[in-house]
Each structure stands twice: as C-alpha cells, then as structure tokens.
C-alpha positions as CSV (number, residue, x, y, z in Angstrom):
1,X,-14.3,-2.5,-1.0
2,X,-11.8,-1.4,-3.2
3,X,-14.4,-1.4,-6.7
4,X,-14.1,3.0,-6.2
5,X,-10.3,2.9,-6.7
6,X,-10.8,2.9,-10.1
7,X,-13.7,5.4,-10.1
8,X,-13.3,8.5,-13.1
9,X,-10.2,7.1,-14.3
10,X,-9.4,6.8,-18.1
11,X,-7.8,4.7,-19.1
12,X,-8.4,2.4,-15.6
13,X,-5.7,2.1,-13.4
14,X,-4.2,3.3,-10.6
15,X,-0.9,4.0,-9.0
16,X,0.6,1.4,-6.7
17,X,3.3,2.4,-4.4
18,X,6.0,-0.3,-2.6
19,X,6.9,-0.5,0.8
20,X,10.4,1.3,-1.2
21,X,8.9,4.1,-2.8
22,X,8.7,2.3,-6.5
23,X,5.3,3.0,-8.6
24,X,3.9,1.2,-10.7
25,X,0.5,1.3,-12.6
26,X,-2.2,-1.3,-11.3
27,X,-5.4,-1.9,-13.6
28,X,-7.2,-3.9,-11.2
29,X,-7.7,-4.9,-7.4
30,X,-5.3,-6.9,-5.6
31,X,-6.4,-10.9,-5.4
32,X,-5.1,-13.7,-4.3
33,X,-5.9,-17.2,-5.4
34,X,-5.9,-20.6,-3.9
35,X,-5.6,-19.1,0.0
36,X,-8.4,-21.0,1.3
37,X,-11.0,-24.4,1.0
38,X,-14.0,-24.1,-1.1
39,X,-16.1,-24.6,2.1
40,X,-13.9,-21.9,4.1
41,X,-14.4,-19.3,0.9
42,X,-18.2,-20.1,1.1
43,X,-18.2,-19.3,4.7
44,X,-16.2,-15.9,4.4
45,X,-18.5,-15.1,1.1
46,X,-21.7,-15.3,3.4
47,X,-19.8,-12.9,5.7
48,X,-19.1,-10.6,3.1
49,X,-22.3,-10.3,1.1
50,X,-23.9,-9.4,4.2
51,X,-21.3,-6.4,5.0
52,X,-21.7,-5.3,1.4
53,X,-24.9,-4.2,2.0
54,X,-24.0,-2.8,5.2
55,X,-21.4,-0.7,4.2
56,X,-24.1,0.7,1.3
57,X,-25.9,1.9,4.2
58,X,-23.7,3.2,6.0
59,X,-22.7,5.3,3.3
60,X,-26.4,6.5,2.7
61,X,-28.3,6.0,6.3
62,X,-31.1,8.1,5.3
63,X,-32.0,5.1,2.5
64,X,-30.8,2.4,4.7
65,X,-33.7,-0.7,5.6
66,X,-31.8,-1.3,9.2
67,X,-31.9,2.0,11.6
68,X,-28.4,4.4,12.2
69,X,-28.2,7.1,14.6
70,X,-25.7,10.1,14.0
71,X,-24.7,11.9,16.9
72,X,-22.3,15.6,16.5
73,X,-19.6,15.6,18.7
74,X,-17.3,18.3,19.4
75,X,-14.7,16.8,16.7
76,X,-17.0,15.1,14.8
77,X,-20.4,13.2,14.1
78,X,-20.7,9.6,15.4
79,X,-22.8,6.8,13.3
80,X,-24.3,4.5,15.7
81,X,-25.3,0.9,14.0
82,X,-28.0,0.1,16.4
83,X,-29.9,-2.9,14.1
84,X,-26.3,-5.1,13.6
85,X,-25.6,-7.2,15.8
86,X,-21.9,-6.0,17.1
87,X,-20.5,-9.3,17.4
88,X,-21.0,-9.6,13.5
89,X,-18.4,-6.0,13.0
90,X,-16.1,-7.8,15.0
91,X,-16.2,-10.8,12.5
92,X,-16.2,-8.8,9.9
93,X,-13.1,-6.7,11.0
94,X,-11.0,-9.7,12.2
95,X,-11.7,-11.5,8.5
96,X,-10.3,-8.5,7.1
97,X,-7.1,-8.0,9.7
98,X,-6.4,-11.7,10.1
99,X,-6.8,-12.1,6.2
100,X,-3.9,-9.3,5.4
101,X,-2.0,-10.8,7.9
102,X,-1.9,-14.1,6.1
103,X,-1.6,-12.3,2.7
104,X,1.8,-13.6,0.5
105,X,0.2,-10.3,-2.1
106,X,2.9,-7.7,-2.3
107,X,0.4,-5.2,-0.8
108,X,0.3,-6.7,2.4
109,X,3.7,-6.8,2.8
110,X,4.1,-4.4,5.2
111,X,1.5,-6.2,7.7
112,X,1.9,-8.6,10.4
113,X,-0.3,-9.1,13.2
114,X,1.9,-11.3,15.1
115,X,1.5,-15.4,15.9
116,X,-0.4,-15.3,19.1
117,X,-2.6,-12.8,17.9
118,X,-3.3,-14.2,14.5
119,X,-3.8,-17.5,15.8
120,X,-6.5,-15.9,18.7
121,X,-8.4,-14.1,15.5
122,X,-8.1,-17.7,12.9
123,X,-9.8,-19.7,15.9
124,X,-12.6,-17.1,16.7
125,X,-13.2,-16.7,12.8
126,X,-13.2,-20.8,12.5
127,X,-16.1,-21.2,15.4
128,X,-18.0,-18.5,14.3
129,X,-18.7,-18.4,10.3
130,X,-21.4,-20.8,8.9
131,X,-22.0,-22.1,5.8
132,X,-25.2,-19.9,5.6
133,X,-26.0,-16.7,6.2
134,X,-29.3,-17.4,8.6
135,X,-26.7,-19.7,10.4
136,X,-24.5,-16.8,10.9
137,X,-26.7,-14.2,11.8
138,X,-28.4,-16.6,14.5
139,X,-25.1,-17.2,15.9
140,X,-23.8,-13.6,16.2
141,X,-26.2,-13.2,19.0
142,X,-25.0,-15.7,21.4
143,X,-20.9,-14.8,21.0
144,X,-20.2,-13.6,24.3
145,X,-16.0,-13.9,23.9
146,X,-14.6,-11.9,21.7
147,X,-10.7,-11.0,21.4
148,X,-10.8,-7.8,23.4
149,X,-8.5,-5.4,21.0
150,X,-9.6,-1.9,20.4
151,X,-10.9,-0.6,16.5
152,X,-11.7,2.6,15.2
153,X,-13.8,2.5,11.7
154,X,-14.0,5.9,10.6
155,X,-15.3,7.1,7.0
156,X,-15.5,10.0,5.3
157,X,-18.4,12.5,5.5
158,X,-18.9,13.4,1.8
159,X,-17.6,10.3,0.4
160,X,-14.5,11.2,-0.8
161,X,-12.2,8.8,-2.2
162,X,-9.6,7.7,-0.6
163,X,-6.7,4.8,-1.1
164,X,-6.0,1.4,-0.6
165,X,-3.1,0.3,2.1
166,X,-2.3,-1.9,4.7
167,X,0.8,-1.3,7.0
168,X,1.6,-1.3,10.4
169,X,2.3,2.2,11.8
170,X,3.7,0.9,15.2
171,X,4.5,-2.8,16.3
172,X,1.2,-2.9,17.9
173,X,-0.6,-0.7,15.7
174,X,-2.3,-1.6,12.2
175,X,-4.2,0.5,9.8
176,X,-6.9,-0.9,6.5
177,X,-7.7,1.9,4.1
178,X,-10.4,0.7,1.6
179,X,-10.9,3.9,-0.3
180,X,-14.1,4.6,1.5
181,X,-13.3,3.3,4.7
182,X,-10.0,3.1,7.9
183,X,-9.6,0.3,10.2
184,X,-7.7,0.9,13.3
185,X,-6.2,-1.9,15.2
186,X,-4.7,-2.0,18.5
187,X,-3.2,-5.2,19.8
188,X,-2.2,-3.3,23.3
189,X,-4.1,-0.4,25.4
190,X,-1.5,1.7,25.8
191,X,-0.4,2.3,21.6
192,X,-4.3,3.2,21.0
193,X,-4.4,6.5,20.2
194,X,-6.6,8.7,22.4
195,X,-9.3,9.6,20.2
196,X,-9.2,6.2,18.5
197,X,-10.0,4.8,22.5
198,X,-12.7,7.1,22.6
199,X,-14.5,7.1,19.1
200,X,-13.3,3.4,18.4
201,X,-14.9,0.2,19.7
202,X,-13.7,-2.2,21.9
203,X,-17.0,-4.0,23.9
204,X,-19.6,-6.2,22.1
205,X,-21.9,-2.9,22.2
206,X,-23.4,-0.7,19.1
207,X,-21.0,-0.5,17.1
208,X,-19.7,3.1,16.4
209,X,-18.5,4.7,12.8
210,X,-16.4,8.2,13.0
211,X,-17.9,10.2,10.2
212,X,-14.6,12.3,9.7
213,X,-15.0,15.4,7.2
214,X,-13.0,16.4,4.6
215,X,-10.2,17.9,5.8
216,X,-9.9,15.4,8.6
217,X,-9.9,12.5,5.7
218,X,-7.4,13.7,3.7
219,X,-5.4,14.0,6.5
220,X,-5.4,10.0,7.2
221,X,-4.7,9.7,3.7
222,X,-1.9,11.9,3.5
223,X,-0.2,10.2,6.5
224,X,0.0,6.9,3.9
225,X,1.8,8.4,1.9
226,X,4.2,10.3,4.1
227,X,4.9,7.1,6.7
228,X,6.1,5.2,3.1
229,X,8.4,8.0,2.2
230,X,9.4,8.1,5.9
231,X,9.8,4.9,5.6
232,X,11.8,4.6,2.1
233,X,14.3,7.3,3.8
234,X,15.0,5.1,7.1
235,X,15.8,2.2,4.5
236,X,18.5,4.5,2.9
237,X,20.2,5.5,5.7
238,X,20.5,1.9,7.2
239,X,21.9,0.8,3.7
240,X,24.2,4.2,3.6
C-alpha cells in the first residue's frame, strides 16, 4: 500500500516528516521486523494477498472479476463492494489499525488506540485469521460479532497520490493514509464526524468506499501536514 510513494521520483525517495517538524529523506517503506510468529505472519499474509487484489479493483472497477456499484451522491460518488464479504474489510481494517497501534517504527509514533480497545481488535484478529486463505474466506461468512466502531475508507477519484501517515487527530479519533487510500477510526459515536457517520461503515453490511475528487483529496492531505505543524507549534509553546 505504500509501493506509489515512490512513484516518478528520481533519485527514489521521499520526504519523511516527525511528529516535531524534522525532515528527513526516506528511500524505502517503513518495516518492522521480528513483530510477530512465523505462523501469525502467515495468517496476516493470507489476509493481505487477498486485499491486494481487492484494492486493484477498487481502483479500476470497470476491470474488476468481483462486481462494484458506484452511486453519485450530492457530495460525492459512493463505491459499493457488493461480492466481499464485509466481515473480511473489517479484518482487514482492524490488521491495519491494531498493527500501527503495536508499531515501536518511528512513523507510528503518534498512534495509540488505547488498551481496551487494542486488546478487543488483537482477540477478534486471533479467532478469525486462518492459516489458509479458503479457511478464511469460509469463515468470514459466519462472523456475526464484530467490534462495533465506525470507519470511513475513502479514495481518490482520479488516483492521485497522496501520503503516508498515521496519527491520532482526537483521543478517540485515528486516521491511515496509504497514498491511495484514508482510514477513519472512531472508537466513540459522538467524535465521528458527520459525513464520516454517513459515508463510513459501521454494520457487517456492503461495505462502502467514498470516491472523493480531487480537490476534496488534497484537502485530507493537506490537513496532515497542517495538524503536524499545528502540532510542532503547541510543543513550543509548552517548552517556552
């Protein structure tokens, strides 16, 4: 997910920014050895091979084997996922939330889910990957609990590349950009954001994606960069 960070860049690298304001150049994507078991890294690789090709299609529906629907709304178009099974999103979003949680990499810094919380994802990511991918796919479609917390997955329209971050913008409110996607996480009702609550996902129903266009994507970009200087500026004054 973060392979298009690089994309047109010569020489390859990118420009990593700390939770202080410091940059720095990075020539490759963040990684992380030694977090977890062989069998627990075979079980989040069958997980993740699957989404890759998902997230292919989702990019380009019209070339896509499983069926999408787009709907225009007033703000924007909706993608509906109608042939994935939701409970697997929700696996596949809690991997990546409860993972960066977790995370000791620099990046990640900046992003706690809290105990109770982590724990309630760690347990429903331990009973529901399998070893193989028939295993999990079978299983998706008898989850009926799943930790009720509301997402919004929204991507770009034209795919336009965006950045890669993970921070909390509230204490109940996370954010994943992945250059060509955004995660929203809510961990309480009342921090979701009203179009997040209606565009985002929080039932085991088809599972949404907010196509956003360009200006609108830019926009979630920009507000990266301006909560880090916001937030190098709040450091300073507690420090002056």
């Amino acid at each position: 997910m973060c392979k298009r960070l690089f994309e047109n860049t010569n020489p390859r690298h990118s420009v990593q920014i700390s939770k202080d304001g410091k940059q720095s150049k990075l020539q490759d994507v963040p990684k992380e050895n030694n977090v977890f078991c062989k069998k627990c890294e075979t079980k989040f690789e069958k997980l993740e091979t699957y989404f890759s090709r998902v997230l292919i299609e989702i990019n380009s529906p019209q070339n896509a084997v499983r069926n999408y629907t787009i709907v225009p709304t007033e703000k924007q178009d909706l993608l509906y996922c109608d042939d994935i099974t939701p409970s697997l999103f929700y696996l596949f979003f809690y991997s990546l939330l409860w993972r960066a949680s977790i995370s000791k990499h620099i990046l990640f810094d900046t992003f706690k889910i809290g105990t109770d919380v982590q724990e309630e994802l760690r347990s429903f990511l331990n009973l529901n990957l399998f070893d193989t991918q028939k295993e999990l796919l079978l299983n998706a479609r008898t989850i009926s609990k799943i930790p009720a917390y509301y997402t919004c997955f929204i991507k770009p329209k034209n795919r336009t590349r965006g950045i890669f971050s993970a921070y909390n913008s509230a204490p109940n409110s996370f954010s994943i950009y992945t250059v060509d996607y955004v995660l929203f996480f809510y961990t309480k009702e009342k921090d979701c954001l009203p179009a997040h609550k209606l565009y985002g996902n929080i039932n085991n129903e088809t599972i949404k994606v907010v196509i956003a266009d360009d200006e609108n994507w830019q926009t979630l970009n920009k507000l990266v960069v301006q909560n880090m200087l916001e937030y190098k500026t709040a450091g300073n004054s507690k420090q002056k």
